[in-house]
Each structure stands twice: as C-alpha cells, then as structure tokens.
C-alpha positions in Angstrom: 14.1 26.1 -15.1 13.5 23.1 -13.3 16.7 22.0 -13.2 17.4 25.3 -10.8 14.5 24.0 -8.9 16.2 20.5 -8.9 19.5 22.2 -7.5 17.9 23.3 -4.2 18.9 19.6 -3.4 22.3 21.2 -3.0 21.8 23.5 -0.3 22.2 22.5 3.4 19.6 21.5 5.0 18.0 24.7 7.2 18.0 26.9 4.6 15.0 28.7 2.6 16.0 26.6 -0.5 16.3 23.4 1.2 13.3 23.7 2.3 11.3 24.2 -0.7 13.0 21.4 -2.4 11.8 19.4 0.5 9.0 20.7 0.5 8.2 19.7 -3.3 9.8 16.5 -3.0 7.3 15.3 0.2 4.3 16.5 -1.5 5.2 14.5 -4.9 5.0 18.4 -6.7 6.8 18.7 -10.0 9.3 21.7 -9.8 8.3 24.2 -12.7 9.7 23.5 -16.2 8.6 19.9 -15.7 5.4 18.4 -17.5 2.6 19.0 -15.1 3.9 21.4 -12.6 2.6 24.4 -11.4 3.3 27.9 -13.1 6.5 29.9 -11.9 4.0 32.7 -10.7 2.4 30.1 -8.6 5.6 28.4 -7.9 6.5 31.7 -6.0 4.2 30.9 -3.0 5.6 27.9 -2.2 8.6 29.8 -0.3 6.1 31.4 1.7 4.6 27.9 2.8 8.5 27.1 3.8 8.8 30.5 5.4 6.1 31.3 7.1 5.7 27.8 8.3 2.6 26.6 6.7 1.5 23.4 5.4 -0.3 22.2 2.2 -3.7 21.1 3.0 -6.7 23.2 1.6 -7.1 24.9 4.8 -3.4 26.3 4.8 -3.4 27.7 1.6 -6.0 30.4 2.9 -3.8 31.3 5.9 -0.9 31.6 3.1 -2.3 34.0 0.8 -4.2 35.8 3.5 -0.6 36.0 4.6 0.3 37.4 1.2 -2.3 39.6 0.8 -1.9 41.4 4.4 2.1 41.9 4.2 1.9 44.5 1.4 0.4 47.7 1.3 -1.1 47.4 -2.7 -4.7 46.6 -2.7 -4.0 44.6 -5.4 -1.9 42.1 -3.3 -6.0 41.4 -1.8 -6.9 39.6 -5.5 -5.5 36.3 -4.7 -6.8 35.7 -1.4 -10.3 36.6 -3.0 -9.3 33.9 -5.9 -8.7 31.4 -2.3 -12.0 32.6 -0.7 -13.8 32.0 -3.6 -12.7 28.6 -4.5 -12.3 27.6 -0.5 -14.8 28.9 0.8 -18.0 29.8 -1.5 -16.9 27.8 -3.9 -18.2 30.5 -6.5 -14.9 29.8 -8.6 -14.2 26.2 -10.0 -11.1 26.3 -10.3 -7.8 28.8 -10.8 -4.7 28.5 -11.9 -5.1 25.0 -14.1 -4.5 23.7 -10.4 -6.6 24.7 -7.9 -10.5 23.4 -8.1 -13.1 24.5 -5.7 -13.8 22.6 -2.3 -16.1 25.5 -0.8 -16.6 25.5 3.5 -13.0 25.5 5.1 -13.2 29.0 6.2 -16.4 27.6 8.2 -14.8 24.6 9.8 -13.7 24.7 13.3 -10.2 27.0 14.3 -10.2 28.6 11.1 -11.3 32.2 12.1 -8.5 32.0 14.2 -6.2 30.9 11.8 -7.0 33.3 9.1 -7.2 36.1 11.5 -3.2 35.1 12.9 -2.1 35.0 9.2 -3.7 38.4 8.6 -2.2 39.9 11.9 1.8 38.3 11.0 1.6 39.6 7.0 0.6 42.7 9.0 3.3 42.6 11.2 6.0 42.4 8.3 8.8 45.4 8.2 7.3 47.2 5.6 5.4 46.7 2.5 6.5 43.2 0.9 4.7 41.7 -2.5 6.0 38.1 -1.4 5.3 37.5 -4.7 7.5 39.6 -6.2 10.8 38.6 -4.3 13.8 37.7 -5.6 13.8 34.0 -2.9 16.7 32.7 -5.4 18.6 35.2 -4.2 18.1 34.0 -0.6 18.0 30.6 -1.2 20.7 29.6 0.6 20.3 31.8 4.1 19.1 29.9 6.5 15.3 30.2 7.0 15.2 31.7 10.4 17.2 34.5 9.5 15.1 34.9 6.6 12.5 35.6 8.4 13.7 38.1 10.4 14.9 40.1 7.6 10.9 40.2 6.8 9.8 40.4 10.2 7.8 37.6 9.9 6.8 36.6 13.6 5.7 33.4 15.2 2.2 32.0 14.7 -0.3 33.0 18.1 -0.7 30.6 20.6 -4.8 30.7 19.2 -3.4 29.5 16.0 -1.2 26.6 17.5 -4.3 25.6 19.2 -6.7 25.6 16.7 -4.4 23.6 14.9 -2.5 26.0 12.3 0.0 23.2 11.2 3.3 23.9 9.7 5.4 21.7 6.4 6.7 19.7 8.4 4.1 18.4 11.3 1.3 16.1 11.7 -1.9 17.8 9.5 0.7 19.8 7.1 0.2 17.5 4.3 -2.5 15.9 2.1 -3.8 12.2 1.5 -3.5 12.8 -2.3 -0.3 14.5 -1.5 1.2 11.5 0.3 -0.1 9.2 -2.7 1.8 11.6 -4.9 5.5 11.9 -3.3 5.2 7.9 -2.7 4.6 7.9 -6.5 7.4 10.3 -7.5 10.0 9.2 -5.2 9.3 4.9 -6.7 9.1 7.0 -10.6 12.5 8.6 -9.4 14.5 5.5 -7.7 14.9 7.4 -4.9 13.2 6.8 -1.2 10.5 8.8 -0.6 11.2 11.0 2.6 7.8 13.2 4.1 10.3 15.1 6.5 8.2 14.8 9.0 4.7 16.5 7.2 2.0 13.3 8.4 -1.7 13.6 8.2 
C-alpha cells in the first residue's frame, strides 16, 4: 500500500495525485501502509483537501468534512462532521481516529461561520450525490486537478470565505507549526530536501 502512495511522486505535477503526494510530503504525513500513518479510510480525505483546495490546520479540517458531509445526499455522510464538531468545537470527544484529539473553540473564532457555511454551500453545489469518501481517486489520479473538479462540480470558494481567510494547501495559513516541524523531520530522515510547496504559516 504505501508504496502506491509513494508512486504519486510519478505523476506530473498538476494532477489530483501529485498533489496529495505533495501534499503528504509538506506536512511530514506518513502515506498509509507505513508505521504511524493515518488509516486508508482516513487517508481518503486527504484528496478532498487537494481538491477542494483546503489546508491542514484544525480550522480547515471542519470546512473539509462539512464539505463531505454536504456533497452527498445519505444522512449518514453528516457522522463525521459531527465526529469534527465534537472534537473542534465542544471538545465533547477526546480524540477519533487514533489521530485526531480534541482542541474545542475553532468554530467560534473569527471567519469561521463563514467558512463553514461556503464549504456547506460548494458540497451542496456538487453534480449529484457524491460519498467523497467512497471514490475511486486512484482511478483519477493522474487527471489534472482542475478538471477533476469539474467532473464533481466542485466550484470556487466565495469571496466571504477568501476574506475571512479560508486558506488553501498551498498558501500562507494552509499548514501547521507541528506540521512544518514534521515534513522538516521527514524530508532530513529521508535524505531528500524538504519542499512546503508553498503551504507557510
């Protein structure tokens, strides 16, 4: 398994798989199959972050699975984004996944309620009902991401979102501290030079 992860490398650069090697690579994230990465089913969202232009900080992962939970039509699509809430927001869950652990109040902080509101209104705005979860993304791998997206219909962020700061992967407030510490670390463990691709605090 992870060396299909690993084999993303391969693809030109612009395309969905690219991306999420990138994407793994900048962040210091283990691709599944490796000691200490993150399950497959888990793994799955990380296209959407690549897709649907999102970043990695705390805040982000609540406009991704709100995302998520919007673009399909099963109710049951609605359980992770309450596992998000819960651990981002109340902080009534410590932890999910054997990753995640709870840092309540980011739904309260400033530009989130229109953050989480624009990632609603785009995983409404998808053709259809699509479990993003449930894709077959190795089979797109190598399209290019923008046409990706329009076989999804997934639209632009608002310009409410841009302003209250919706970053994407690769922009200033798309990536973490820890996350930074942890690709610098990987790429030095790897004898490789480590490369953010433009994600900056």
């Amino acid at each position: 398994m992870a060396d299909r992860w690993r084999s993303l490398a391969d693809l030109p650069v612009g395309t969905v798989g690219r991306g999420v090697h990138d994407f793994y690579v900048a962040r210091g994230f283990r691709f599944p199959g490796e000691p200490g990465s993150a399950p497959p089913l888990l793994a799955q969202h990380d296209w959407v972050h690549v897709l649907a232009d999102y970043g990695s900080v705390v805040a982000s992962e609540l406009e991704v699975f709100a995302f998520i939970a919007r673009a399909s039509d099963n109710p049951q699509a609605f359980t992770l984004l309450a596992m998000v809430v819960n651990l981002f927001q109340t902080g009534a869950l410590p932890g999910a996944a054997g990753i995640f652990e709870a840092d309540p109040g980011h739904l309260s902080s400033k530009g989130m309620t229109d953050r989480f509101a624009d990632a609603l209104r785009r995983g409404a705005l998808c053709k259809g009902s699509v479990d993003f979860l449930a894709v077959d993304f190795w089979s797109l791998a190598d399209e290019p991401v923008d046409d990706v997206r329009e076989r999804f219909g997934i639209v632009p962020k608002s310009a409410a979102a841009l302003a209250a700061g919706s970053p994407g992967p690769w922009t200033a407030g798309g990536i973490s501290p820890y996350q930074l510490d942890a690709g610098r670390m990987l790429a030095a463990e790897r004898g490789r030079p480590y490369d953010t691709f433009g994600a900056s605090l």
